[in-house]
C-alpha positions as CSV (number, residue, x, y, z in Angstrom):
1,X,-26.2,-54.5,-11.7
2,X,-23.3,-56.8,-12.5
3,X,-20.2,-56.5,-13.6
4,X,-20.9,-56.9,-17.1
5,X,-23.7,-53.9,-17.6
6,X,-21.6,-52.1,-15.0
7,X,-18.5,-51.9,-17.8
8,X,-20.8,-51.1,-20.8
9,X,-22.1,-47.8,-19.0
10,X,-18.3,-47.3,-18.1
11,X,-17.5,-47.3,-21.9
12,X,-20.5,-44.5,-22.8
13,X,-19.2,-42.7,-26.0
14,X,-20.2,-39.2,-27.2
15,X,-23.1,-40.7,-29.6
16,X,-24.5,-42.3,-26.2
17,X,-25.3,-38.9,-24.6
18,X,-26.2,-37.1,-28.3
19,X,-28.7,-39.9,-28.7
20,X,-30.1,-39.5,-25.0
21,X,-30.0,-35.5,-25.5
22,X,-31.9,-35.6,-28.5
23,X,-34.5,-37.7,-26.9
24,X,-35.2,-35.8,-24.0
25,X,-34.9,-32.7,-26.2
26,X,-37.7,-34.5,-28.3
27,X,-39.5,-35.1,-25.1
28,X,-39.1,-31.6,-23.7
29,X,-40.4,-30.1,-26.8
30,X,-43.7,-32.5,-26.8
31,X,-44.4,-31.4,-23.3
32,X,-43.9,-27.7,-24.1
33,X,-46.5,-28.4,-27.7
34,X,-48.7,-30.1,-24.6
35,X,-48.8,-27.1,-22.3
36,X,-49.2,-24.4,-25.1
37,X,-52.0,-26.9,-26.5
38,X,-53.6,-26.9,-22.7
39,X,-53.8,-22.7,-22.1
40,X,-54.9,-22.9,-25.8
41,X,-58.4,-24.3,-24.6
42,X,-58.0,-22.0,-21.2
43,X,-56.6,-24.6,-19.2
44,X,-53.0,-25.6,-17.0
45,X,-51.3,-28.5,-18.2
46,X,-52.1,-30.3,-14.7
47,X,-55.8,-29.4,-15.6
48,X,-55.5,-31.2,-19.1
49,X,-53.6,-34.1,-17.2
50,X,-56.4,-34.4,-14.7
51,X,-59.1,-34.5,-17.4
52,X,-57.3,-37.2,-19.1
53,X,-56.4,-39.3,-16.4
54,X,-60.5,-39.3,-15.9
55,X,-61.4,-40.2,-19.0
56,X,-58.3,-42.5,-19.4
57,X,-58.8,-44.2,-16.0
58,X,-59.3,-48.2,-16.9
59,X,-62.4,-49.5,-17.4
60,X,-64.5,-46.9,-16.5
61,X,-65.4,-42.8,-16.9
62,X,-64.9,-42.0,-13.5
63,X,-62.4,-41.6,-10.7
64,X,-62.6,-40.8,-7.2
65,X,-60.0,-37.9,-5.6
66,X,-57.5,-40.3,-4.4
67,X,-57.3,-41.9,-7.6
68,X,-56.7,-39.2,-9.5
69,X,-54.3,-37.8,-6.9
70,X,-52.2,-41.4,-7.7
71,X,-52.3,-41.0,-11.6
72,X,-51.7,-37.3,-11.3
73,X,-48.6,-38.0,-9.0
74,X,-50.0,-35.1,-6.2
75,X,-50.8,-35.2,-2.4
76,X,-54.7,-35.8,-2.2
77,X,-55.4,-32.4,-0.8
78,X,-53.9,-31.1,-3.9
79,X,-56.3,-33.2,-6.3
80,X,-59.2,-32.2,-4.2
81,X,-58.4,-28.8,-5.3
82,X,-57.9,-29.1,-8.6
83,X,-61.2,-30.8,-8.6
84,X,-62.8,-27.8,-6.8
85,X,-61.6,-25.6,-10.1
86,X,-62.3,-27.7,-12.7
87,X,-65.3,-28.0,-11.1
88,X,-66.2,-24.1,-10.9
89,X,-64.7,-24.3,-14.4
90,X,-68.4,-26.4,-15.7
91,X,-65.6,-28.7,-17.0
92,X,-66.2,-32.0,-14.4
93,X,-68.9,-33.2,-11.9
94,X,-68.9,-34.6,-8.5
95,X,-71.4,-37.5,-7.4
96,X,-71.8,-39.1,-3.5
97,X,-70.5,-42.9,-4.2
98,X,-73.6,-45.1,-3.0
99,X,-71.8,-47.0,-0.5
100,X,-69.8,-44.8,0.8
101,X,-71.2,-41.4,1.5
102,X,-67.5,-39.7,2.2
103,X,-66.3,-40.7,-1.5
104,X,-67.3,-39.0,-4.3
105,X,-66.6,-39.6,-8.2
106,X,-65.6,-37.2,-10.4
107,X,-66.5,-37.5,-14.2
108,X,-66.5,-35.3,-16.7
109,X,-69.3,-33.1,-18.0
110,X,-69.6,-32.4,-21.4
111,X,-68.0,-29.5,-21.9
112,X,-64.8,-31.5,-20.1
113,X,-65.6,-34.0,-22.5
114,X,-65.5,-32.1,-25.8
115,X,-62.0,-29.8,-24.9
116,X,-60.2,-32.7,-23.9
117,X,-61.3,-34.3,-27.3
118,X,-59.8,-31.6,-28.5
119,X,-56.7,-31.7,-27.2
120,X,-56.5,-35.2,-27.5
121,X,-56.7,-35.0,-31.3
122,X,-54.2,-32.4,-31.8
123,X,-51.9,-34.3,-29.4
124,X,-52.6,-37.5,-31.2
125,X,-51.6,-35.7,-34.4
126,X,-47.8,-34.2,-32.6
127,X,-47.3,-37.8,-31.8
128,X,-47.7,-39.3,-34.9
129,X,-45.4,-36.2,-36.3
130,X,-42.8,-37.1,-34.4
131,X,-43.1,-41.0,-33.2
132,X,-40.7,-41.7,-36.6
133,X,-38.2,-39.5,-34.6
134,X,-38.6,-41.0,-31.1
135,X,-38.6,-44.6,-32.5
136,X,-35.2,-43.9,-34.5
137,X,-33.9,-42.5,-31.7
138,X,-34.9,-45.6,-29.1
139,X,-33.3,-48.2,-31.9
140,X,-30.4,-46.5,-31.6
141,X,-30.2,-46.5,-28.0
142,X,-30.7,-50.4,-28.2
143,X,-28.6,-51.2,-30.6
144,X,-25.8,-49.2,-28.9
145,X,-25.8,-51.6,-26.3
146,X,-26.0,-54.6,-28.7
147,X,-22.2,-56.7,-29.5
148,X,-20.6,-56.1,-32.1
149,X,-17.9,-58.5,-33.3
150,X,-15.3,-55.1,-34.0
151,X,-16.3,-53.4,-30.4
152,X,-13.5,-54.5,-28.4
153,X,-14.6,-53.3,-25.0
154,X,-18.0,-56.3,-25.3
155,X,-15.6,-58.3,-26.0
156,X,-12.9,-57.6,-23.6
157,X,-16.2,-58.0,-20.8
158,X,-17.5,-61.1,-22.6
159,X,-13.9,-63.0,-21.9
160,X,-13.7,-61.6,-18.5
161,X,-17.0,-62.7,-17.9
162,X,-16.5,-66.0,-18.8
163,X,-13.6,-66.6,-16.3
164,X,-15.7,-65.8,-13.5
């Protein structure tokens, strides 16, 4: 940072941290509508997050474990597992790649298909709810750190700047 953004965090006012409260208090209460959504349909959130993460993967249906282990943020023994159950579950299927015998692909089956359509509607819905919220809230983080001709601090920076 230089010295310039490292005096406008110095000058944070109250509104600063209300505005970044009330975002991750808008956040935190879309996650919890996410996992109550998830054991809704009988599955953990990292379940619903592993489903999407297949069917969201770029530019195709499928991933293999390591993939998903990256996109899911977890050590690769731990997305094996979760494969294992959502497996048992009917909910995805494994397939042998064809040049590489040791890799497999994971895709989901239809019944994988049709809850996580499911859940992706109704958290497509709580988005749109509460994206008016979440954008008011982000503009008002910006323009917090936009000058203003009256805020004395930017200005006091601005000169300071200036005779460096």
């Amino acid at each position: 940072m230089n010295q310039h953004s490292d005096r406008l965090f110095e000058a944070l006012e109250k509104e600063d941290y209300e505005t970044l409260a009330s975002f991750r208090y808008a956040l935190r209460r879309f996650l919890k509508f996410s996992e109550q959504a998830a054991e809704s349909k009988g599955l953990t959130p990292r379940q619903h997050q592993a489903l999407l993460a297949i069917k969201g993967y770029p530019g195709r249906d499928y991933v293999t474990n390591g993939e998903l282990a990256e996109r899911l943020q977890i050590h690769h023994q731990s997305a094996v597992g979760l494969v294992n159950r959502l497996q048992r579950m009917g909910l995805v299927e494994r397939t042998a790649a064809e040049d590489d015998r040791r890799k497999s692909y994971i895709r989901l089956t239809r019944q994988g298909a049709d809850i996580l359509e499911q859940l992706t509607a109704a958290h497509k819905r709580e988005l749109l709810a509460i994206a008016p919220h979440l954008e008011q809230l982000l503009r008002h983080l910006q323009k917090s750190q936009e000058p203003h001709s009256s805020d004395e601090n930017f200005l006091k920076c601005a000169r300071e700047d200036r005779q460096l």
